[in-house]
TORBA-318792 format. One record per residue (C-alpha): x, y, z. Coordinates in pm, 1 decimal. Layout:
% TORBA-318792
NODE	X	Y	Z
...
This chain:
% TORBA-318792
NODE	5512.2	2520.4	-20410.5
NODE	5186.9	2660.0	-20397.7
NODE	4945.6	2767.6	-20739.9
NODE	4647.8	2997.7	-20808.9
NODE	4486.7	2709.1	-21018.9
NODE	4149.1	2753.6	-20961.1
NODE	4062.4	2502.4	-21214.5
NODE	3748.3	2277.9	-21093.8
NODE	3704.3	1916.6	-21096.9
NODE	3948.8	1643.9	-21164.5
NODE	4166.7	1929.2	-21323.0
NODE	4198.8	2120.7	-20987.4
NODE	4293.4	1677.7	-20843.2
NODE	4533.4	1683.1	-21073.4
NODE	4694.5	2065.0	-20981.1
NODE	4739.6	1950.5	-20667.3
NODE	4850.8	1628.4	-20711.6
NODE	5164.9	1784.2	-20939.0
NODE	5200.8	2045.2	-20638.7
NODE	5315.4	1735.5	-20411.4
NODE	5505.6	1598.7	-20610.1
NODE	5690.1	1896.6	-20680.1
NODE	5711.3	1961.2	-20352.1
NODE	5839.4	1620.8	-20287.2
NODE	6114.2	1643.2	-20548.3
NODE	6243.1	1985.7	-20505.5
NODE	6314.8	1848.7	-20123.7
NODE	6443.9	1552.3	-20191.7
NODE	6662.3	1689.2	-20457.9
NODE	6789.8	1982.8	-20242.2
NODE	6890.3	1694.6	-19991.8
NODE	7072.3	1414.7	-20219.8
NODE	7109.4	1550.3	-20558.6
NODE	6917.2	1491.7	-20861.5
NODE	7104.4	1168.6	-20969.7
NODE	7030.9	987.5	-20635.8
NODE	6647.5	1039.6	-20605.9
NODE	6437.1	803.0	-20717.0
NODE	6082.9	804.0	-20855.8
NODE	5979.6	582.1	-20578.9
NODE	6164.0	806.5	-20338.0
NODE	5907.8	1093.0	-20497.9
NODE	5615.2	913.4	-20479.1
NODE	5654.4	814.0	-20101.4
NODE	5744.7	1139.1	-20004.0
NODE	5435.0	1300.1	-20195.9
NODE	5190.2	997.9	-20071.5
NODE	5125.2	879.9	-20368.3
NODE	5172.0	581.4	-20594.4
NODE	5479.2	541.2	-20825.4
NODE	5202.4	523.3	-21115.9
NODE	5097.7	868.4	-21031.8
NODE	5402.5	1039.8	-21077.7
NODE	5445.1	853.8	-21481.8
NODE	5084.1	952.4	-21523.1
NODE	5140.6	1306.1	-21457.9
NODE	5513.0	1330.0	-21564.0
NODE	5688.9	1099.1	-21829.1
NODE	6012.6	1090.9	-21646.7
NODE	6204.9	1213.3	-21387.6
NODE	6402.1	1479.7	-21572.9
NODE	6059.7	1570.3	-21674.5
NODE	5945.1	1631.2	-21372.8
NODE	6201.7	1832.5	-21250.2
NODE	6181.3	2042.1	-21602.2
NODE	5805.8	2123.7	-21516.7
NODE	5951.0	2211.3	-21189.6
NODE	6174.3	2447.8	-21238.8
NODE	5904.1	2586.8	-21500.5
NODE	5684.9	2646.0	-21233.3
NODE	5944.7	2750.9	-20968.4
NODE	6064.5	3037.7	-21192.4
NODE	5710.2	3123.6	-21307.0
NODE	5610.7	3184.3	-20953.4
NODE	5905.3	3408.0	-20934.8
NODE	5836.6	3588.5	-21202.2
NODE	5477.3	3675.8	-21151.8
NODE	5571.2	3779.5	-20794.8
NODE	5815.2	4057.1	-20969.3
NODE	5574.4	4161.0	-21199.6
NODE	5309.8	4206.4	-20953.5
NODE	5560.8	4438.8	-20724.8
NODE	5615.7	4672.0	-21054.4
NODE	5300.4	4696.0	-21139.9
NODE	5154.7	4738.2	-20787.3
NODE	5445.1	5036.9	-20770.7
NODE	5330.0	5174.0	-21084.9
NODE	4952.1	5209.2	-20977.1
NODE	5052.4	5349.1	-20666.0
NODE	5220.4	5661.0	-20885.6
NODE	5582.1	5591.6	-20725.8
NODE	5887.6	5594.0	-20978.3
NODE	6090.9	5315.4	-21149.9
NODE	6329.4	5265.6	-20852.7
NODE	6056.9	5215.3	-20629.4
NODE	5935.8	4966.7	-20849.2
NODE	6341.4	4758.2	-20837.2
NODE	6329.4	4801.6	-20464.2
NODE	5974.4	4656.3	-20475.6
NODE	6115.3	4354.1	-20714.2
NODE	6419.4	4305.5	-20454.7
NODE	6148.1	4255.6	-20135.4
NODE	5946.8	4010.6	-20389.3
NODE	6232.6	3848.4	-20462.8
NODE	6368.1	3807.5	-20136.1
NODE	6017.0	3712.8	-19982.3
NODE	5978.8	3420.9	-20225.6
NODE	6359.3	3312.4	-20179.0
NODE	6237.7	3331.4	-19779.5
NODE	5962.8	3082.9	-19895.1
NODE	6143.6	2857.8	-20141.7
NODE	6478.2	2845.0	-20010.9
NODE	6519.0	2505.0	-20146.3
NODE	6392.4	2545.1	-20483.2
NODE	6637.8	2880.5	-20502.0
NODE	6949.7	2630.9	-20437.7
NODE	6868.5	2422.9	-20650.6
NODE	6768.6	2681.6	-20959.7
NODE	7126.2	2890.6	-20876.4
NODE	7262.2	2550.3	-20869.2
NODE	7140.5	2426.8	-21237.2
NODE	7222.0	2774.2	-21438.5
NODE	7586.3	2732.3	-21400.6
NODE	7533.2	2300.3	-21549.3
NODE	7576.8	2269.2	-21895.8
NODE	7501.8	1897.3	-21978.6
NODE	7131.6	1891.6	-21822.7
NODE	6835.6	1802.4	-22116.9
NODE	6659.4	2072.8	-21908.1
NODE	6924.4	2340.0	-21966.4
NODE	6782.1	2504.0	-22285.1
NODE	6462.4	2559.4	-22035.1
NODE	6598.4	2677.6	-21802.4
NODE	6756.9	2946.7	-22002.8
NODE	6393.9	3048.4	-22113.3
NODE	6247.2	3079.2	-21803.0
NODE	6542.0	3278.7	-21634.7
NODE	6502.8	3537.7	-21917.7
NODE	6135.3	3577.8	-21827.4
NODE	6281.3	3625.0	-21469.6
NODE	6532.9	3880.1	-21639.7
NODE	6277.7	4039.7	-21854.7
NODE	6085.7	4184.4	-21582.6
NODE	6338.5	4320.3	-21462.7
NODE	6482.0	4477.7	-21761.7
NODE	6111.3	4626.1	-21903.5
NODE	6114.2	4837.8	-21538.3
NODE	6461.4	4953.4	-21651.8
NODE	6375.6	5071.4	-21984.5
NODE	6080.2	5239.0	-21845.8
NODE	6296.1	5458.8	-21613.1
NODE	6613.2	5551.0	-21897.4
NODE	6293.2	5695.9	-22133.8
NODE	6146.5	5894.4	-21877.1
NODE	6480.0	6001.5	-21791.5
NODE	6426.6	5896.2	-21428.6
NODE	6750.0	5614.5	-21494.4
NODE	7079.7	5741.2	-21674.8
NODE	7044.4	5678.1	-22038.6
NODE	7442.9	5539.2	-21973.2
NODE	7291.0	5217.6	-21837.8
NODE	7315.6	4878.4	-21941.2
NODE	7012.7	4737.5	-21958.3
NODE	7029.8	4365.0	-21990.1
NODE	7295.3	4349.1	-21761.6
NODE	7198.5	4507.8	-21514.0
NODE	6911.3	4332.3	-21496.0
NODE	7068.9	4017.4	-21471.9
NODE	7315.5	4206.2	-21208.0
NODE	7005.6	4270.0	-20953.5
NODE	6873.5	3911.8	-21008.9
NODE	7163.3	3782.0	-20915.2
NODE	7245.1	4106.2	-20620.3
NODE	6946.8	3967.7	-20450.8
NODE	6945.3	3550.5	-20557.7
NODE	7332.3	3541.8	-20378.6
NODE	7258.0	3784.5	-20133.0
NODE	6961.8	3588.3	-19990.6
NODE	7132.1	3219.2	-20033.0
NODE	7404.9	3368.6	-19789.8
NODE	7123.8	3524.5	-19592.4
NODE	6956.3	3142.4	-19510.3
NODE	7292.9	2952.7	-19540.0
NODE	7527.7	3130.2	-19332.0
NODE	7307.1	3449.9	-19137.0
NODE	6980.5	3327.3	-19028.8
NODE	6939.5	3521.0	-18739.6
NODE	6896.6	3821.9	-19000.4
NODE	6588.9	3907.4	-19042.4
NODE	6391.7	3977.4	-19437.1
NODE	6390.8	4331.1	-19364.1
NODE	6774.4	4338.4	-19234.6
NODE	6906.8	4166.2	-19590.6
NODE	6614.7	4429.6	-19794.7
NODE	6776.3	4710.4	-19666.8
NODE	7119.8	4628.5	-19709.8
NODE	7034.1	4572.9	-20110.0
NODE	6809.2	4885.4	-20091.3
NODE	7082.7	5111.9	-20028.9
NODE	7280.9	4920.8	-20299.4
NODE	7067.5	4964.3	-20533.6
NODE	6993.6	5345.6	-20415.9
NODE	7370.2	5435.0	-20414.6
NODE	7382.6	5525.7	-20052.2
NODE	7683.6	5275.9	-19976.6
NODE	7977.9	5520.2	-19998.7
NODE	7835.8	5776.3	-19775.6
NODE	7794.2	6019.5	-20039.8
NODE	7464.0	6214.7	-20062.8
């Protein structure tokens, strides 16, 4: 999973060092499960030594905390980038969702495996991670729910709305939508499953005007 670390010198090495490796266990994972991969299993598939991955991460589960840290924070900075590119373009607060949903969607597109494995961990209750995890998917949420709160004051969203819920209600709209999309419709194409959640989102489903 790629970074904007522009950090020089051995901190930029070791940046990009932790991108392999979390590259290396968010596949590996995705394909055997988090119990059955192995540091050494990490290391060889990064191409590096065992030592490496201790140096940079004290354990496994620590490694795949930091991971899902970064996964999510990638996500997140993707959705605030569509809002706020939708705000300085003048266009209104449901421009800005639709915007999220495409961000969303393009990064699921790229990270397909990571996704799985994030839906896959909110719903475990016994991980050390777990209490992380419910940190970063509120920054996820947040986002979403600061666009919405924009729109109900300026009266461009019903005032009737629940906020943190349906927040959490797009997030998940367009995290399930686009794990069916890669699992079980791949000949769809990004745009096909963005418009399909587009008129969702724009009420244009029942026909109604």
């Amino acid at each position: 999973m790629e970074s904007s670390s522009t950090t020089p010198g051995g901190s930029a090495r070791r940046e990009a060092t932790r991108q392999k490796l979390y590259e290396a266990a968010v596949t590996l994972i995705a394909e055997q499960g988090f119990s059955a991969t192995t540091v050494d299993e990490i290391a060889e598939r990064a191409g590096v030594a065992k030592g490496t991955v201790y140096y940079n991460f004290a354990s496994k589960s620590v490694l795949f905390e930091e991971l899902l840290r970064h996964g999510v924070g990638l996500l997140t900075a993707s959705l605030r980038e569509a809002a706020e590119r939708t705000a300085g373009e003048g266009r209104g607060k449901v421009d800005a969702l639709d915007a999220m949903i495409r961000a969303g969607l393009v990064f699921i597109d790229r990270y397909p495996a990571f996704t799985q494995l994030y839906v896959a961990e909110l719903w475990r209750t016994n991980r050390a991670w777990n209490s992380t995890l419910l940190v970063v998917r509120q920054q996820a949420v947040a986002v979403v729910e600061g666009v919405l709160h924009e729109g109900v004051a300026t009266g461009e969203l019903s005032e009737e709305i629940d906020v943190p819920l349906t927040a959490a209600a797009l997030v998940g709209m367009v995290l399930v939508a686009a794990l069916d999309w890669k699992s079980f419709q791949p000949e769809r194409t990004l745009d096909d499953v963005h418009a399909a959640l587009s008129r969702l989102l724009q009420g244009r489903v029942s026909g109604r005007p």
